[in-house]
CHARMM-style PDB file with segment names, atoms N, HN, CA, C and O in Angstrom:
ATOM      1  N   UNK     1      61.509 168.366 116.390  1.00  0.00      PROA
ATOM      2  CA  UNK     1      60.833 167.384 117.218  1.00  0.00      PROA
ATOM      3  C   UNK     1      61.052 166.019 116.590  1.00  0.00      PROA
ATOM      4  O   UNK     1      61.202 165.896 115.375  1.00  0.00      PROA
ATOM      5  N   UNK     2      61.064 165.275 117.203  1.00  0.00      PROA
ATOM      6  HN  UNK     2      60.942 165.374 118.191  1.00  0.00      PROA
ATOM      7  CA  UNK     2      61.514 163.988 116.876  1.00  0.00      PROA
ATOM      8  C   UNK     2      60.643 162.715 118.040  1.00  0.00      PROA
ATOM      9  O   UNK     2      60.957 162.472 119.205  1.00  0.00      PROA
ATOM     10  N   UNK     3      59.634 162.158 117.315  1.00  0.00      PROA
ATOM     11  HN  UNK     3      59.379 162.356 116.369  1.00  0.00      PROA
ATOM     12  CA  UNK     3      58.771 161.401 117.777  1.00  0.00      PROA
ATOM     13  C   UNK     3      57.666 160.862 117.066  1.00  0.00      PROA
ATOM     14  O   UNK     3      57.600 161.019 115.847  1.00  0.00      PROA
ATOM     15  N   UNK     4      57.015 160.401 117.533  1.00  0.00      PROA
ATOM     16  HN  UNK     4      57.069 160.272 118.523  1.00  0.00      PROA
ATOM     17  CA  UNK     4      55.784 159.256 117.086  1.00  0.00      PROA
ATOM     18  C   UNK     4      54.528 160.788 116.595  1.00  0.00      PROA
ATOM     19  O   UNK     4      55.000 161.922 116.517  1.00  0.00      PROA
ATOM     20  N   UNK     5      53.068 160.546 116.335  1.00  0.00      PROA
ATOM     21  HN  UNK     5      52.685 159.624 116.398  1.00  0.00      PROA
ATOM     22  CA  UNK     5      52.318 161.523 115.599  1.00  0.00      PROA
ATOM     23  C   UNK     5      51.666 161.973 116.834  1.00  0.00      PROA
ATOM     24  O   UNK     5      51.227 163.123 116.836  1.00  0.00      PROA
ATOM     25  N   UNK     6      51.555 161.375 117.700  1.00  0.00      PROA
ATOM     26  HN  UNK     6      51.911 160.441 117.698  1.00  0.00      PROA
ATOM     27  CA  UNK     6      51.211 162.351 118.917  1.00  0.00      PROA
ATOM     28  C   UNK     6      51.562 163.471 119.085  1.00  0.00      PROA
ATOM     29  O   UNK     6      50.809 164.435 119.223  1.00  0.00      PROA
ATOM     30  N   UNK     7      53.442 163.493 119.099  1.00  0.00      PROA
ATOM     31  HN  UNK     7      54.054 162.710 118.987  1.00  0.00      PROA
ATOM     32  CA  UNK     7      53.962 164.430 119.662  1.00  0.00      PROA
ATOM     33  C   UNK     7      53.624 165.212 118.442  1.00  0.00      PROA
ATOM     34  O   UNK     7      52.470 165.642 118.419  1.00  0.00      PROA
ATOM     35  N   UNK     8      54.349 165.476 117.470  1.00  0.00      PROA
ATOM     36  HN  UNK     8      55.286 165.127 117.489  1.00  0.00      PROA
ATOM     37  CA  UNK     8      54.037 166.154 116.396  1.00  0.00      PROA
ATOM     38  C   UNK     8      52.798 167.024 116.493  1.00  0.00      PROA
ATOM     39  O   UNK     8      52.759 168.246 116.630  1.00  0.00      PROA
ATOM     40  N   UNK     9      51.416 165.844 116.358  1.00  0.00      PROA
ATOM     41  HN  UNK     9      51.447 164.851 116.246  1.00  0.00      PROA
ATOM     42  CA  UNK     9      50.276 166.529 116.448  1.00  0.00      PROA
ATOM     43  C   UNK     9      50.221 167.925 117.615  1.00  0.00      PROA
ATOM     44  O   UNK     9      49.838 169.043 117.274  1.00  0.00      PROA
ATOM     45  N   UNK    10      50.678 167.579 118.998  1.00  0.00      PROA
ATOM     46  HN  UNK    10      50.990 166.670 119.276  1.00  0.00      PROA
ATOM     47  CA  UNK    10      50.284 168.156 120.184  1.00  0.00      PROA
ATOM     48  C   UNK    10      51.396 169.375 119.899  1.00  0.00      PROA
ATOM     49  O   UNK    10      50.929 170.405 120.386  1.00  0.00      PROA
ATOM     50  N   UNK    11      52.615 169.611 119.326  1.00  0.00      PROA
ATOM     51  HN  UNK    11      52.994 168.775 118.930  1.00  0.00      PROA
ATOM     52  CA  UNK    11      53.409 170.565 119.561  1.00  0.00      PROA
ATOM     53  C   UNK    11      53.812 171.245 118.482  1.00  0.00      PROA
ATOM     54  O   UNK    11      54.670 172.121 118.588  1.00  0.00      PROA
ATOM     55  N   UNK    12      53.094 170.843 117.000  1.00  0.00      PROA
ATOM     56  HN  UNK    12      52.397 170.132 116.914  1.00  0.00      PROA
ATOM     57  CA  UNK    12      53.438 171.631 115.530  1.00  0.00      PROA
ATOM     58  C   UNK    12      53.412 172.892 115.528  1.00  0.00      PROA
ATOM     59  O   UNK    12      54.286 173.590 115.014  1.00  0.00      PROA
ATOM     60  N   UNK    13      52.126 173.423 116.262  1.00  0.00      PROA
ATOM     61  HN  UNK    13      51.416 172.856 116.679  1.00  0.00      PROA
ATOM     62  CA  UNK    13      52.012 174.839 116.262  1.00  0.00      PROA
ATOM     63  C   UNK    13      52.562 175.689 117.189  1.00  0.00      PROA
ATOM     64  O   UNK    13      52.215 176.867 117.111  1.00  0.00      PROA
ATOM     65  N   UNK    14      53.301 175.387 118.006  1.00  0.00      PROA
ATOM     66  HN  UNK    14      53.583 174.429 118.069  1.00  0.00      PROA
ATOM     67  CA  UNK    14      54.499 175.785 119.211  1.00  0.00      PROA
ATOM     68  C   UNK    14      55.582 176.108 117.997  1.00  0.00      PROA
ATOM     69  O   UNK    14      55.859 177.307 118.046  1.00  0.00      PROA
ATOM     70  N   UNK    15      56.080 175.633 117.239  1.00  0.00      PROA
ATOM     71  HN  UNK    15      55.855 174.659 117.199  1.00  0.00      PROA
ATOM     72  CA  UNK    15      57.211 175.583 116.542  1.00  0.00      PROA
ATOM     73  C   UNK    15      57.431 176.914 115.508  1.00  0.00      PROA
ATOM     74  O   UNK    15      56.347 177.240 115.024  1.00  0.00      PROA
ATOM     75  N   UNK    16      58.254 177.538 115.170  1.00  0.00      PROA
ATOM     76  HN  UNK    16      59.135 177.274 115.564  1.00  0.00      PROA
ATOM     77  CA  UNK    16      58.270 178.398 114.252  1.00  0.00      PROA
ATOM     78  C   UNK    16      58.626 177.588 112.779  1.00  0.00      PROA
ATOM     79  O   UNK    16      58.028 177.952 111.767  1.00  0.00      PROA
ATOM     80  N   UNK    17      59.386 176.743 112.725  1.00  0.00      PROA
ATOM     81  HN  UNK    17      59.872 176.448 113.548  1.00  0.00      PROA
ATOM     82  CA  UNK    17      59.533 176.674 111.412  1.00  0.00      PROA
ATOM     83  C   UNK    17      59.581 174.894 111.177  1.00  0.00      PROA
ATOM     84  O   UNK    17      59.792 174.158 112.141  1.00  0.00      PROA
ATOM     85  N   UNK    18      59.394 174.444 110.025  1.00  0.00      PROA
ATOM     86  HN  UNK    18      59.223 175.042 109.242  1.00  0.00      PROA
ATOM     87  CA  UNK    18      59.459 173.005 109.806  1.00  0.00      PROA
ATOM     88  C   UNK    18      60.139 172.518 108.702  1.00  0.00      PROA
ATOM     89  O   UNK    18      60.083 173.084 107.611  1.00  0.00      PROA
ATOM     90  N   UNK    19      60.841 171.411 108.924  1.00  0.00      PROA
ATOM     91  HN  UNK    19      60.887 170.951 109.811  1.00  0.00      PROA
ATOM     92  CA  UNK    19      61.410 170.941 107.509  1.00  0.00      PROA
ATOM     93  C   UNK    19      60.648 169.535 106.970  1.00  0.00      PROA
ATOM     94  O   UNK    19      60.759 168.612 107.777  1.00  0.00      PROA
ATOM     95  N   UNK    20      60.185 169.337 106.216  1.00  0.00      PROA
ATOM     96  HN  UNK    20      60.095 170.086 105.560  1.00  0.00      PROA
ATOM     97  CA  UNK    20      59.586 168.551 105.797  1.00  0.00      PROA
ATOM     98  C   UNK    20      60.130 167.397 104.507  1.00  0.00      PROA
ATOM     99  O   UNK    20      60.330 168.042 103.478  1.00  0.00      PROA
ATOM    100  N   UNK    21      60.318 166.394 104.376  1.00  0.00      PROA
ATOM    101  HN  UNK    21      60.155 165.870 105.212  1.00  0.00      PROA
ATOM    102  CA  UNK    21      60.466 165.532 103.511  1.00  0.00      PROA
ATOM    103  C   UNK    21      59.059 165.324 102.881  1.00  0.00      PROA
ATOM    104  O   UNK    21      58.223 164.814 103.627  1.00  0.00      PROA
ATOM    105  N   UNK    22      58.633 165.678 101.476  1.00  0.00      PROA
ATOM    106  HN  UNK    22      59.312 166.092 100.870  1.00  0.00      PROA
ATOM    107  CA  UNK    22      56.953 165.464 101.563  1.00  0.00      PROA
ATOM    108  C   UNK    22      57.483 163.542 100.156  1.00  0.00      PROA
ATOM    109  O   UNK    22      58.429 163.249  99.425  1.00  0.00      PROA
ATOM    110  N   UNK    23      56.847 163.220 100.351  1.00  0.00      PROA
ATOM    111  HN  UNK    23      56.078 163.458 100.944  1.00  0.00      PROA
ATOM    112  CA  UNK    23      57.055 161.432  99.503  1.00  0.00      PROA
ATOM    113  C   UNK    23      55.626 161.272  98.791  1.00  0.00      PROA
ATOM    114  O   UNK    23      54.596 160.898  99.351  1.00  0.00      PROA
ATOM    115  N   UNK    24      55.785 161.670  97.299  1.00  0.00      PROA
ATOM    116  HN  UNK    24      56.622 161.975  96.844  1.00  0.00      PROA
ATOM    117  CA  UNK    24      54.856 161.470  95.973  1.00  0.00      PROA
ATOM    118  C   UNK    24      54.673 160.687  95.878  1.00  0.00      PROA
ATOM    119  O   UNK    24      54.674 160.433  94.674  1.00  0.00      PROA
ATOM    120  N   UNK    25      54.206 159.004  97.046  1.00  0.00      PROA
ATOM    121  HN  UNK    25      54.206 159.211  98.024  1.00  0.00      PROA
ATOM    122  CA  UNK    25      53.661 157.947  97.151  1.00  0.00      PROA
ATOM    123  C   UNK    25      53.098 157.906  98.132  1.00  0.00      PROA
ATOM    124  O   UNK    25      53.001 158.806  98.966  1.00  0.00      PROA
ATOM    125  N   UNK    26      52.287 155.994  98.186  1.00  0.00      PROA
ATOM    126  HN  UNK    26      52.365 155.262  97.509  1.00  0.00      PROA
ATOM    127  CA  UNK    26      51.383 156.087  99.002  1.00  0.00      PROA
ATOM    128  C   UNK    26      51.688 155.010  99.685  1.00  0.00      PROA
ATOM    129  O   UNK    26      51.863 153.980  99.034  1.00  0.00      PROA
ATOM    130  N   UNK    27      51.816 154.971 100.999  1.00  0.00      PROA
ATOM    131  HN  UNK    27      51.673 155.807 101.528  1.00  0.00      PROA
ATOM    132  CA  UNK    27      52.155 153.774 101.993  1.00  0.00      PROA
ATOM    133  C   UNK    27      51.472 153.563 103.060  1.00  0.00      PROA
ATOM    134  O   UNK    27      51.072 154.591 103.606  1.00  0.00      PROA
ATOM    135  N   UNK    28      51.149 152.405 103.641  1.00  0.00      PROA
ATOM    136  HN  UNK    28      51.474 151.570 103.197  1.00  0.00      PROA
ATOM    137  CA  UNK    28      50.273 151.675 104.730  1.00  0.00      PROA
ATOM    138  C   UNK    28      51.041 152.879 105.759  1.00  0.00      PROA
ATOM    139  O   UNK    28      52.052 153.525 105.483  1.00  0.00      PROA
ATOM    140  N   UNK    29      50.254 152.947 106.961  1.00  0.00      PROA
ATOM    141  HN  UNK    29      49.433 152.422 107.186  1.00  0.00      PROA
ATOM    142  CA  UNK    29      50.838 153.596 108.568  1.00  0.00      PROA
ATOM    143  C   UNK    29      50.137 153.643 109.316  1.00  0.00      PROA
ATOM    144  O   UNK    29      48.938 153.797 109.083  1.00  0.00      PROA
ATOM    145  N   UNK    30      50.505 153.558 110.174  1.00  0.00      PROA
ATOM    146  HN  UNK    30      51.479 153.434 110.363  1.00  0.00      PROA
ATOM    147  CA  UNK    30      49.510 153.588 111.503  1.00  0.00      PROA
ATOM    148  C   UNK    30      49.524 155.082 112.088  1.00  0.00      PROA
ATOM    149  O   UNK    30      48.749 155.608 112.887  1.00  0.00      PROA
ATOM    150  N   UNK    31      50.554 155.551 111.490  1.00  0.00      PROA
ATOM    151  HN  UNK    31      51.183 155.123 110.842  1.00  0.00      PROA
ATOM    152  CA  UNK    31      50.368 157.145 112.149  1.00  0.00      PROA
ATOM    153  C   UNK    31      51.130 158.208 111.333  1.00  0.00      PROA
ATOM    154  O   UNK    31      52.134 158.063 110.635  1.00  0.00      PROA
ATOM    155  N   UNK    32      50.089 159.794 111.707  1.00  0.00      PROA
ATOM    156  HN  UNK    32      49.274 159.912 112.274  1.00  0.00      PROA
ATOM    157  CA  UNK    32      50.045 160.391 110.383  1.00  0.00      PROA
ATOM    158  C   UNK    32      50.449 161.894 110.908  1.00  0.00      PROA
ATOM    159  O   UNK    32      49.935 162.410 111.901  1.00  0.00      PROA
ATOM    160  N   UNK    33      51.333 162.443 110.182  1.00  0.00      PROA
ATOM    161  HN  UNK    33      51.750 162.024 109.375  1.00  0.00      PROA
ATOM    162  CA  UNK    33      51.173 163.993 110.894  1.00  0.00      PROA
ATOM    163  C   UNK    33      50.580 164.886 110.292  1.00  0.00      PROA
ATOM    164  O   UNK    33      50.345 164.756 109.090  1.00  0.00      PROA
ATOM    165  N   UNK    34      50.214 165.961 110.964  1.00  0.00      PROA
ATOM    166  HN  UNK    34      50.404 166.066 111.940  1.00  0.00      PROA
ATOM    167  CA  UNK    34      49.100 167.193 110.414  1.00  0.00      PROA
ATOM    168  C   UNK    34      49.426 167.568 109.347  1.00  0.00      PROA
ATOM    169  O   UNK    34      50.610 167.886 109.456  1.00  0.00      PROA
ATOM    170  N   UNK    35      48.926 167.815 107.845  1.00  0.00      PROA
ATOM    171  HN  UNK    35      47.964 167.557 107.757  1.00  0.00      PROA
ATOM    172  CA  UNK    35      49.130 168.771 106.733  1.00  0.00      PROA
ATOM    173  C   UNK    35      49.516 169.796 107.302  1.00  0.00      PROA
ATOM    174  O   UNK    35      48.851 170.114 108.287  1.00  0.00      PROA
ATOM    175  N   UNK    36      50.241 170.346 107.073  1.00  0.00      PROA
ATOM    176  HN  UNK    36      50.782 170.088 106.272  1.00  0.00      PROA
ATOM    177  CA  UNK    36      50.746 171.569 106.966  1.00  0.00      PROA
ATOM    178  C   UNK    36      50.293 172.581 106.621  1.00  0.00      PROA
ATOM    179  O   UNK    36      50.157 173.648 107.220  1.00  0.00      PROA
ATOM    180  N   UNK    37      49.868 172.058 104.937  1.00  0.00      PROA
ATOM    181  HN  UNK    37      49.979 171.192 104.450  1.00  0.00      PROA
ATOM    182  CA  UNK    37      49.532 172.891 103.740  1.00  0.00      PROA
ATOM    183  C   UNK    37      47.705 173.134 104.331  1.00  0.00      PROA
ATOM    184  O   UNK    37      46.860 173.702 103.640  1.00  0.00      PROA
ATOM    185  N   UNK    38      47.513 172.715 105.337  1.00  0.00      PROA
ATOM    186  HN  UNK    38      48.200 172.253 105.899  1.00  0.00      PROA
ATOM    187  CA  UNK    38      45.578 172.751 105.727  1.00  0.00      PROA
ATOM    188  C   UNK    38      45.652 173.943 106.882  1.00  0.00      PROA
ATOM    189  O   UNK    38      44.618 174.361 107.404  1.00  0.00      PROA
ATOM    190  N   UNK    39      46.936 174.441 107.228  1.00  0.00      PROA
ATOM    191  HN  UNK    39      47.776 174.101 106.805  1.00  0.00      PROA
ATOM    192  CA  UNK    39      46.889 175.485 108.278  1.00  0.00      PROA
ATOM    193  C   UNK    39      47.472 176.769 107.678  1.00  0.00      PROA
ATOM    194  O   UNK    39      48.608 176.840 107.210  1.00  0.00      PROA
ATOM    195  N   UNK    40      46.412 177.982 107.748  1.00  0.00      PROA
ATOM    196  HN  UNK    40      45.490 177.924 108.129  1.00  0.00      PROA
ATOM    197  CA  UNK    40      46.762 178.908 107.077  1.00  0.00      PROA
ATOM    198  C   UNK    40      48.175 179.359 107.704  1.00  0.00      PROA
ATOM    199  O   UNK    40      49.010 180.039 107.109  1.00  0.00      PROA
ATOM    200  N   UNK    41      48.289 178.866 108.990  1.00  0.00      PROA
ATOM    201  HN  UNK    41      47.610 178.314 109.474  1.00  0.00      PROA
ATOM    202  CA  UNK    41      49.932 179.599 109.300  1.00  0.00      PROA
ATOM    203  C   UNK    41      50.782 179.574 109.108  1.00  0.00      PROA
ATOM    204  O   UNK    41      51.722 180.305 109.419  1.00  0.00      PROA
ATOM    205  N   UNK    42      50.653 178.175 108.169  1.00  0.00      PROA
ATOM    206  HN  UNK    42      49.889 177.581 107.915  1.00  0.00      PROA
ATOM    207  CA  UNK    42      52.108 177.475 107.592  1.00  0.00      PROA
ATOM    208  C   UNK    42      52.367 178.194 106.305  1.00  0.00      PROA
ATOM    209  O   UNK    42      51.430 178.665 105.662  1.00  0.00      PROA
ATOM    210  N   UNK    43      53.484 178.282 105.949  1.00  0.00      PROA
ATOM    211  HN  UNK    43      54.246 177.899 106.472  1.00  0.00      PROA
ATOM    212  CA  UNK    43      53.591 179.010 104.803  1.00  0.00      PROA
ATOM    213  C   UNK    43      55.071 178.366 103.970  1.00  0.00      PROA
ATOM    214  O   UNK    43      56.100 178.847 104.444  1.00  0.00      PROA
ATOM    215  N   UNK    44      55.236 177.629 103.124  1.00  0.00      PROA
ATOM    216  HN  UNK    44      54.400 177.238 102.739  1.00  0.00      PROA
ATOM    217  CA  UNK    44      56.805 177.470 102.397  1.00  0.00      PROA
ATOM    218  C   UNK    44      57.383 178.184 102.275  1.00  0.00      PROA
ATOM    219  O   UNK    44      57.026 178.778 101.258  1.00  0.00      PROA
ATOM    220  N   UNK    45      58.282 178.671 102.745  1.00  0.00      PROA
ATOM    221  HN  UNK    45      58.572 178.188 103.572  1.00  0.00      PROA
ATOM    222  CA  UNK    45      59.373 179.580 102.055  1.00  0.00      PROA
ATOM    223  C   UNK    45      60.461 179.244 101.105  1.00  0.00      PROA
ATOM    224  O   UNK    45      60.864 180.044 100.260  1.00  0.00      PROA
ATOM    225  N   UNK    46      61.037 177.762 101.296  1.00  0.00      PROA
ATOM    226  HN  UNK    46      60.709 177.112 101.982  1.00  0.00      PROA
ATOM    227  CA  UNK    46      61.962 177.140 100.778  1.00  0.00      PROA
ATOM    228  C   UNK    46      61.792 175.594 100.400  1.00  0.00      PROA
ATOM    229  O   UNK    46      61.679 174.683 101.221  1.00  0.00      PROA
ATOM    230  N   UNK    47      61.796 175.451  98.874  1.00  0.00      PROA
ATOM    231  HN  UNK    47      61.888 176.190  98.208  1.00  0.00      PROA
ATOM    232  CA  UNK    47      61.418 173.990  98.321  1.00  0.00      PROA
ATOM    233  C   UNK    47      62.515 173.580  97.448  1.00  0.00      PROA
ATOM    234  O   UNK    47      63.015 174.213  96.518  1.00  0.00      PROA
ATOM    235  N   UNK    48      62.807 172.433  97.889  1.00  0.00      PROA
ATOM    236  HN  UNK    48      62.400 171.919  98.645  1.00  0.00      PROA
ATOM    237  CA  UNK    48      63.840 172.000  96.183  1.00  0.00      PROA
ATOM    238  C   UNK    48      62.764 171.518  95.822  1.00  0.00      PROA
ATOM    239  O   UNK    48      61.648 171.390  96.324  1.00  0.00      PROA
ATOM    240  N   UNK    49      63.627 171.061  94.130  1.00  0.00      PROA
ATOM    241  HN  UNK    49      64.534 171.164  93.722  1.00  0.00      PROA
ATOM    242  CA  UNK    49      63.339 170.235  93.202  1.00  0.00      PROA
ATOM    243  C   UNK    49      62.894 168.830  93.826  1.00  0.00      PROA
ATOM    244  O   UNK    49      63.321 168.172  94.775  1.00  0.00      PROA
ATOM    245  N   UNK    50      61.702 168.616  92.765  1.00  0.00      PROA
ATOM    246  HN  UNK    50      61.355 169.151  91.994  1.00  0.00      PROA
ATOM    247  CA  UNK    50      61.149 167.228  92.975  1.00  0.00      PROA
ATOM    248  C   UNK    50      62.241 166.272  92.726  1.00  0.00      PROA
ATOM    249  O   UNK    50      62.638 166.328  91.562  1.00  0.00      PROA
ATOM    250  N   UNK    51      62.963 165.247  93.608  1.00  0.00      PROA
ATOM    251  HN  UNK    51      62.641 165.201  94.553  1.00  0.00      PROA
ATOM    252  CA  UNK    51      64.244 164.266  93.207  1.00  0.00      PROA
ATOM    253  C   UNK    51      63.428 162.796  93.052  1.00  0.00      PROA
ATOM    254  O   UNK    51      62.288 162.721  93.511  1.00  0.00      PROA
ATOM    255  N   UNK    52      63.912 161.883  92.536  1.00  0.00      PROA
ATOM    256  HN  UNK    52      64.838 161.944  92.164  1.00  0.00      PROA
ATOM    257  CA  UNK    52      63.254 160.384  92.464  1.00  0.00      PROA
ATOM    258  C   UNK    52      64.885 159.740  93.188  1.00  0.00      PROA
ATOM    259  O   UNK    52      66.056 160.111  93.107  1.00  0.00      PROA
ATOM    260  N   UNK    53      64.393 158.965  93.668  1.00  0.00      PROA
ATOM    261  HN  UNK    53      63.442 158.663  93.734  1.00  0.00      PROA
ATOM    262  CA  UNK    53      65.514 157.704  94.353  1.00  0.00      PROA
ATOM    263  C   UNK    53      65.485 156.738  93.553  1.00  0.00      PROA
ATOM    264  O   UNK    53      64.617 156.532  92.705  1.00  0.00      PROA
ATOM    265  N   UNK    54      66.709 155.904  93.846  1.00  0.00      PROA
ATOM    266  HN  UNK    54      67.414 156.071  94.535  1.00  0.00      PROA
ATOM    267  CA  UNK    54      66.920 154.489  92.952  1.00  0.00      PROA
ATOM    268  C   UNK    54      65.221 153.409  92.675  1.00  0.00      PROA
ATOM    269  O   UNK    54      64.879 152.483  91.940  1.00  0.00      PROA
ATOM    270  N   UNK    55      64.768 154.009  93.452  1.00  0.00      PROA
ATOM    271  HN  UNK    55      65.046 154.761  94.049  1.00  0.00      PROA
ATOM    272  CA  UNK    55      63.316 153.027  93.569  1.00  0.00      PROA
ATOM    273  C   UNK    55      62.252 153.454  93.214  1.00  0.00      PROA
ATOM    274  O   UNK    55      61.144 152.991  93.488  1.00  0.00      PROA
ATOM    275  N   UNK    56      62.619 154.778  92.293  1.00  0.00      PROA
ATOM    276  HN  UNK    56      63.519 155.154  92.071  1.00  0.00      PROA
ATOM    277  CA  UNK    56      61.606 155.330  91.600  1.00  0.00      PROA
ATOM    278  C   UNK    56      60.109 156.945  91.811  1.00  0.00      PROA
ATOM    279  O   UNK    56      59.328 157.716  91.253  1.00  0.00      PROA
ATOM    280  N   UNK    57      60.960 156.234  93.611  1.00  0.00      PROA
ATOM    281  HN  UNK    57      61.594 155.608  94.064  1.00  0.00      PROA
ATOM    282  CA  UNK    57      59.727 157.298  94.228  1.00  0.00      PROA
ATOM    283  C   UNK    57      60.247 158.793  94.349  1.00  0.00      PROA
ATOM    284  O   UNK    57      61.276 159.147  94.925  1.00  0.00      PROA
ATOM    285  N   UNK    58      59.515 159.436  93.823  1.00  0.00      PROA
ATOM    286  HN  UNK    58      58.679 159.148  93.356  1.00  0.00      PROA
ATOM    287  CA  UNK    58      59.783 161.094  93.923  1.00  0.00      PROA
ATOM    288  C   UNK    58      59.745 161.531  95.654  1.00  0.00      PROA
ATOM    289  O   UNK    58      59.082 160.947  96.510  1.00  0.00      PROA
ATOM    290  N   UNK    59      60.600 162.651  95.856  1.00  0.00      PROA
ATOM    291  HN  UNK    59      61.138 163.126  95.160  1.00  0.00      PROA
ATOM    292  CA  UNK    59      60.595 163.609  96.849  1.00  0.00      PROA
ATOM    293  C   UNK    59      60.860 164.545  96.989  1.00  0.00      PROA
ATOM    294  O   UNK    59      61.618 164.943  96.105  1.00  0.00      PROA
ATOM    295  N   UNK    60      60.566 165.442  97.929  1.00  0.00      PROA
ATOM    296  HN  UNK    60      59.950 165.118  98.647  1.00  0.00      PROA
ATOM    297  CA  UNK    60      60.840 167.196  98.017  1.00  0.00      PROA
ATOM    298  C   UNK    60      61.088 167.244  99.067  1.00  0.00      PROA
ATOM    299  O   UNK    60      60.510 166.563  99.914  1.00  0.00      PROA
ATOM    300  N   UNK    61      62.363 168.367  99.409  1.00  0.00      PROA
ATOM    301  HN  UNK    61      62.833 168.920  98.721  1.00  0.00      PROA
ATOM    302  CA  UNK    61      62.249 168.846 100.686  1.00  0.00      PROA
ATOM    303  C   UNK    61      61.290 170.030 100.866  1.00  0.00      PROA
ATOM    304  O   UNK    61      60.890 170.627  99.867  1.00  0.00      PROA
ATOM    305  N   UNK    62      60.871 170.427 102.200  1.00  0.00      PROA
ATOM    306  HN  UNK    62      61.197 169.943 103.013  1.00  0.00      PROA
ATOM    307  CA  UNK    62      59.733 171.796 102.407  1.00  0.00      PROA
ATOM    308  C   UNK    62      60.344 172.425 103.069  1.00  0.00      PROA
ATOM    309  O   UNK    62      61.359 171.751 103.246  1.00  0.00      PROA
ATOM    310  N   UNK    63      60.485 173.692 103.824  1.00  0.00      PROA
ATOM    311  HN  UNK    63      59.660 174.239 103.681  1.00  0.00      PROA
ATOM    312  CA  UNK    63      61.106 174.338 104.570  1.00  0.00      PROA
ATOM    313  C   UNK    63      59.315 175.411 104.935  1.00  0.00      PROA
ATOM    314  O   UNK    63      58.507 175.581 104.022  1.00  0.00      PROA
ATOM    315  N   UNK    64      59.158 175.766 105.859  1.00  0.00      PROA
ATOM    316  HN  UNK    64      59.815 175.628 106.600  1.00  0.00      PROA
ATOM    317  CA  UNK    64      57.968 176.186 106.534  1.00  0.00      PROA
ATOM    318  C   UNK    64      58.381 176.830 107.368  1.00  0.00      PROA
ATOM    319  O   UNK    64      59.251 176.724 108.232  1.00  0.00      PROA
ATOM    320  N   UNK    65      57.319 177.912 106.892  1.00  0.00      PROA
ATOM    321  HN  UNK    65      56.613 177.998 106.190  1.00  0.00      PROA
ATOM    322  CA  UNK    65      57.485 179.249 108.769  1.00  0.00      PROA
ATOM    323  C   UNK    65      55.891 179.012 109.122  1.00  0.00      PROA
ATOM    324  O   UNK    65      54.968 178.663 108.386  1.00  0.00      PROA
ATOM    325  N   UNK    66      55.918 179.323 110.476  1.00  0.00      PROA
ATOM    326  HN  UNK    66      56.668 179.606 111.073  1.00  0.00      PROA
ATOM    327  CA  UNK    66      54.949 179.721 111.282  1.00  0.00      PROA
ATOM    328  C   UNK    66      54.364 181.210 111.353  1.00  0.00      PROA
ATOM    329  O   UNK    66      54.661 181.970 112.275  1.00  0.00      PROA
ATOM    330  N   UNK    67      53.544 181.550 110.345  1.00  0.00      PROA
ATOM    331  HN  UNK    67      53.303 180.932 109.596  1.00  0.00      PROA
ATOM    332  CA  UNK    67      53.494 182.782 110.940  1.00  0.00      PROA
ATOM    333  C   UNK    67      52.430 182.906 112.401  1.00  0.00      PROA
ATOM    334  O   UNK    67      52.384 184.058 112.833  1.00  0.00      PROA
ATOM    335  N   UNK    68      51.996 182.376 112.809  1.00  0.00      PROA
ATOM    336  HN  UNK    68      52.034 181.440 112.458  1.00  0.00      PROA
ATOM    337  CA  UNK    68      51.497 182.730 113.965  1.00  0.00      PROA
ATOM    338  C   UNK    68      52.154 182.499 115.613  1.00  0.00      PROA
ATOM    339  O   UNK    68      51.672 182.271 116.723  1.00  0.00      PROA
ATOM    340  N   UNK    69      53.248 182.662 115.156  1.00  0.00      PROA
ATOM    341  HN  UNK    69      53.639 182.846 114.254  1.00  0.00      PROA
ATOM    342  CA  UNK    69      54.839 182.427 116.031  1.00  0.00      PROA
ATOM    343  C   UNK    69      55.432 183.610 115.755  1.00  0.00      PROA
ATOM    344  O   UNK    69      55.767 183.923 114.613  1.00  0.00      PROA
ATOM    345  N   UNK    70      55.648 184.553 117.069  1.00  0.00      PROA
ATOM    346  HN  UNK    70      55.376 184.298 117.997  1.00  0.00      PROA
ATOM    347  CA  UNK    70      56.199 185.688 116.871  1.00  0.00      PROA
ATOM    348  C   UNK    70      57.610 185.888 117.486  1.00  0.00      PROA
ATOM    349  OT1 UNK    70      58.203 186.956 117.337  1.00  0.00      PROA
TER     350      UNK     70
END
């Protein structure tokens, strides 16, 4: 899905699986998408390594199943 936090919000749990960029900082926004990690259905299956960019800020990719998607 690819859109603003509406969409996200309204169609996360339709989805079987998610990839996630999660960013070990903190930035102003006007809009926010659902934790993941707050819904028991979500589950990681697949994480890299924490990486830092030229600018210091750490990141991870997430990889997520749905289990309540059959």
């Amino acid at each position: 899905i690819i859109g603003g936090a509406k969409i996200y919000n309204l169609l996360y749990k339709k989805c079987r699986k998610a990839y996630i960029t999660k960013i070990y900082n903190t930035y102003e926004s006007d809009a926010k998408m659902f934790n993941l990690d707050k819904d028991s259905n979500w589950l990681i299956v697949n994480k890299s390594e924490i990486k830092t960019n030229k600018n210091g800020v750490q990141f991870q990719f997430l990889e997520y199943n749905n289990k309540g998607i059959k």
